[in-house]
C-alpha positions as CSV (number, residue, x, y, z in Angstrom):
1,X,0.0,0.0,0.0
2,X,1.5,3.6,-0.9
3,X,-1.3,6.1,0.1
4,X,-4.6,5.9,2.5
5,X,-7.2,8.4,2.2
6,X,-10.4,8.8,4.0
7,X,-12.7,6.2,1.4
8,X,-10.1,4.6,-0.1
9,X,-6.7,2.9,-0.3
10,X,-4.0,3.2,-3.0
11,X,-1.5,0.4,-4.1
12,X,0.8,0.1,-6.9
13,X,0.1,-3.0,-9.7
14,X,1.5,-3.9,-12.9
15,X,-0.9,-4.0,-16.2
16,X,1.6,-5.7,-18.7
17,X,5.1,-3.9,-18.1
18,X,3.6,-0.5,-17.0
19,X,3.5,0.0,-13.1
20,X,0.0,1.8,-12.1
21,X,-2.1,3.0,-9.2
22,X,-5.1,1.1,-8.4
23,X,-7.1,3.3,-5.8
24,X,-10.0,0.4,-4.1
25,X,-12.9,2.5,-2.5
26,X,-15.0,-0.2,-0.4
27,X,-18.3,0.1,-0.2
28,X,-18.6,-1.1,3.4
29,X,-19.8,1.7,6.2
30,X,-20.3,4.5,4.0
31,X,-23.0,6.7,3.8
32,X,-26.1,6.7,1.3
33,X,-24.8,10.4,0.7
34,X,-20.8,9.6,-0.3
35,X,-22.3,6.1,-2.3
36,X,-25.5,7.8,-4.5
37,X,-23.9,11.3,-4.4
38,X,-19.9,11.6,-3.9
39,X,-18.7,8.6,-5.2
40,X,-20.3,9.3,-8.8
41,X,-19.5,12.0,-9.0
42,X,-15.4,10.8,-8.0
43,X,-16.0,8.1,-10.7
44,X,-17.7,10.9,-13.4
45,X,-14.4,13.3,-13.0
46,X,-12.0,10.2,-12.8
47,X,-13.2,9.3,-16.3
48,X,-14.1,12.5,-18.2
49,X,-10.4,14.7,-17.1
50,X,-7.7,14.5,-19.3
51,X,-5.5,16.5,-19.0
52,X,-1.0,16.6,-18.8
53,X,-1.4,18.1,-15.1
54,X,-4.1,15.9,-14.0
55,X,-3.5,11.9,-12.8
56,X,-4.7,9.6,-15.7
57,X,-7.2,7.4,-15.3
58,X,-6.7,3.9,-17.3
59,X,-9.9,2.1,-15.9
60,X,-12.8,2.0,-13.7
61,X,-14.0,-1.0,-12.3
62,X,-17.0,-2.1,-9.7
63,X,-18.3,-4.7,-7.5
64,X,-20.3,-5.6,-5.3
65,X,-18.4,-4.0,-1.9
66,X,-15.8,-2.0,-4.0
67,X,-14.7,0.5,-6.6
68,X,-11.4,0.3,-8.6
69,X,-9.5,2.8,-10.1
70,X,-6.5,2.4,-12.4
71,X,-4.9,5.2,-12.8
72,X,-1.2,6.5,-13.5
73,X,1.2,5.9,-10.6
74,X,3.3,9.3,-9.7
75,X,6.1,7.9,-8.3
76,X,8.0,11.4,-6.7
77,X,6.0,11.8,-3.3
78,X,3.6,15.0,-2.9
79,X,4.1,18.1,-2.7
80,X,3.7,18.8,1.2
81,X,6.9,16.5,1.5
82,X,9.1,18.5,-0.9
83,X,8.3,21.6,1.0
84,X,8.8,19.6,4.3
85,X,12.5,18.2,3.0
86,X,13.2,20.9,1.2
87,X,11.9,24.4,2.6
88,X,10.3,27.4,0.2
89,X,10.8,26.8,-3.1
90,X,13.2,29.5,-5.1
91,X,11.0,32.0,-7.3
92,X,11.6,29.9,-10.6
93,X,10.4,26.4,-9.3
94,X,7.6,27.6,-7.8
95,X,6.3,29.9,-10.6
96,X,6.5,26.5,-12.3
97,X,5.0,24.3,-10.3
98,X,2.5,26.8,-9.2
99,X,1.2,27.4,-13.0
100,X,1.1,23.5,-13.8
101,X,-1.5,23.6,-10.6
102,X,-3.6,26.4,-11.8
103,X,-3.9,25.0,-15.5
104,X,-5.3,21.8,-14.2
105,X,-7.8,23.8,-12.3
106,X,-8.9,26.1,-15.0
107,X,-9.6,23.1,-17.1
108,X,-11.6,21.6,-14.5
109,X,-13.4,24.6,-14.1
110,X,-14.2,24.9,-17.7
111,X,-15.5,21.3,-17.4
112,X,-17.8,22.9,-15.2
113,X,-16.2,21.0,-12.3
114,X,-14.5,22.7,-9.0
115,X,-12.0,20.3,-6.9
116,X,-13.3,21.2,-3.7
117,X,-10.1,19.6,-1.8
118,X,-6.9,21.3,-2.9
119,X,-4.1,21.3,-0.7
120,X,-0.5,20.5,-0.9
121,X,-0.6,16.7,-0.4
122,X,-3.0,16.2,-3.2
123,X,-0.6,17.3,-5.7
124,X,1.7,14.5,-6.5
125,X,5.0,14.6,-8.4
126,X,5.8,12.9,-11.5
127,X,9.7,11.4,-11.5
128,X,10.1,13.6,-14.5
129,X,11.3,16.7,-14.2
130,X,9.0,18.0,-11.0
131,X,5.8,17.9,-13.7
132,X,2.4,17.5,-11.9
133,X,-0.7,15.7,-11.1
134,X,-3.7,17.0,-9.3
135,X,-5.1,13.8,-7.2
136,X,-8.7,13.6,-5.6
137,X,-7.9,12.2,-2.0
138,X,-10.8,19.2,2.6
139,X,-8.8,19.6,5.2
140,X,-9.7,23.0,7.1
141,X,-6.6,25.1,6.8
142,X,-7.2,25.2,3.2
143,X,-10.8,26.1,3.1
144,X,-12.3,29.3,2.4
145,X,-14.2,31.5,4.6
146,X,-17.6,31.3,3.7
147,X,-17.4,27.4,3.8
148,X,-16.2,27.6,7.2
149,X,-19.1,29.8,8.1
150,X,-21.3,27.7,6.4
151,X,-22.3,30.3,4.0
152,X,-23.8,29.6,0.2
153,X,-20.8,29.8,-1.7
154,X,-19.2,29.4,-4.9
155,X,-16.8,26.6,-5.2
156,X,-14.7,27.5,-7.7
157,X,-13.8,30.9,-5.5
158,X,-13.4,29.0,-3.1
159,X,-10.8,27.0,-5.2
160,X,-9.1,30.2,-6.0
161,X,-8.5,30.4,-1.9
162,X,-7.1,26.8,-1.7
163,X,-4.6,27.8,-4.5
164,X,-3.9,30.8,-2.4
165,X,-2.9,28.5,0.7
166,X,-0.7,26.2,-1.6
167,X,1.5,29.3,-3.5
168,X,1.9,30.5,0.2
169,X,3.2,26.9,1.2
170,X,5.5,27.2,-2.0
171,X,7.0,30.0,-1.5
172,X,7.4,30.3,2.7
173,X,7.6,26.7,3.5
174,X,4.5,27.0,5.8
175,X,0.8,27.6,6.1
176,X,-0.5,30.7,6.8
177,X,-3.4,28.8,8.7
178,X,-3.0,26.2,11.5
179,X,-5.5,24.0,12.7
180,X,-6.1,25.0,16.0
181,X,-6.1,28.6,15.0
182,X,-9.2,28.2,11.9
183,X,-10.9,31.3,13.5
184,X,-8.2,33.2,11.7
185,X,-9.5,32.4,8.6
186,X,-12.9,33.9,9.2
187,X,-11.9,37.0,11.3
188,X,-8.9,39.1,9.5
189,X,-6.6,39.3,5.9
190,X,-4.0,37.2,5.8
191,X,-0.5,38.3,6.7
192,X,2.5,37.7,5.0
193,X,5.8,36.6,7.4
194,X,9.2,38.9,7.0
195,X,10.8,36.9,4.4
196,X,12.2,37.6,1.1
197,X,9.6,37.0,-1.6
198,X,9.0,38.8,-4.6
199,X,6.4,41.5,-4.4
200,X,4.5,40.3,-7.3
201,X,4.4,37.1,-5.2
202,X,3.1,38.5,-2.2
203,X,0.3,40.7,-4.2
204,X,-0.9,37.1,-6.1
205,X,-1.0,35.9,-2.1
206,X,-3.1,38.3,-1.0
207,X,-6.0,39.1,-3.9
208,X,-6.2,35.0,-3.7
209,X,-6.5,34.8,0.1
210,X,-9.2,37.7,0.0
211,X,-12.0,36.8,2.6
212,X,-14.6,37.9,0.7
213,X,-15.3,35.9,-2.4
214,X,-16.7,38.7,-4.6
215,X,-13.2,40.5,-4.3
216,X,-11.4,37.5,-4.3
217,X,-8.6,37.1,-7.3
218,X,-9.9,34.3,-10.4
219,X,-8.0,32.2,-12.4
220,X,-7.5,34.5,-15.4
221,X,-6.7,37.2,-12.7
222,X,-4.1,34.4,-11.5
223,X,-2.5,33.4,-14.8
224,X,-2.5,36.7,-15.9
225,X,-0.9,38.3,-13.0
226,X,2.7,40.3,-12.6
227,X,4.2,37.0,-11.5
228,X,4.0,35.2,-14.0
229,X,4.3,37.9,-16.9
């Protein structure tokens, strides 16, 4: 077994010479909610994304008790343990890394689909050359505002705030959110610690970790921003 999620566990197989994931969600104790309602629609975006940044799904498979996905193994850890080994990422690998995330999320977007649980260890390194895949595994220190004040809200805004937490992560080596201190989130702007970061950096932080989701930064404003231009 390499990976254990909340509904399912992932271990590594062989179809022919190729070595894959195959991620088995059982069926046992799980609500009628995750089973008629979360669990399709796991299986819809499993089989309907394609795309370079986002894990590759072979096959699909049911029975009975459980579900099986074969997908493409990523075999470089996530990316919560590079920053963990290695500290903030320079400006270079984390404008690259960082635009590889927010591509796969604009195209999920325009498939009309948000991800609803972005954080740093869903995003799993390929061996090749630090390229990306964008796993479905929320944990709170990622979450946005209004979800946490169980407001309506708009999932793909509150995508935009996830991203936020993860280019913070990148670039200071650490969360700006812990979880014994969530009432942050809800009650003030973010603040960046005293390290050197590029300005442009600091300004994509902030208009992404807006509390309020009408002011909060999209993923045009994102690609489009002085950081990456």
């Amino acid at each position: 077994m390499i990976g254990e999620g909340a509904y399912g566990k992932i271990f590594i197989s062989t179809v022919g010479n190729i070595n894959v994931a195959v991620k088995i969600i059982s069926k046992k104790g799980k609500s009628n909610e995750y089973l008629e309602k979360f669990l399709p629609r796991e299986l819809e975006a499993a089989s309907k994304l394609k795309h370079e940044n986002i894990i590759n799904v072979f096959d699909v498979m049911e029975s009975k008790n459980s579900v099986y996905i074969v997908m493409e193994l990523a075999q470089g850890g996530d990316l919560l343990d590079k920053i963990t080994e290695e500290g903030p990422l320079s400006k270079e690998e984390a404008q690259k890394i960082f635009k590889q995330i927010v591509e796969a999320v604009e195209y999920m977007h325009r498939q009309n689909m948000a991800h609803r649980d972005l954080k740093l260890e869903n995003i799993l390194l390929l061996m090749q050359k630090n390229e990306l895949s964008n796993t479905f595994c929320g944990s709170a220190v990622y979450t946005a505002p209004e979800i946490l004040k169980g407001e309506a809200y708009d999932a793909f805004k509150a995508d935009v705030w996830s991203l936020g937490v993860i280019l913070y992560g990148l670039v200071y080596g650490a969360l700006p959110f812990q979880e014994g201190s969530i009432i942050q989130v809800v009650q003030k702007t973010i603040s960046l610690p005293q390290m050197k970061v590029d300005k442009d950096c600091e300004e994509l932080i902030i208009s992404m970790l807006e509390p309020e989701a009408a002011k909060r930064a999209n993923l045009s404003d994102i690609l489009s921003s002085k950081w990456f231009n």
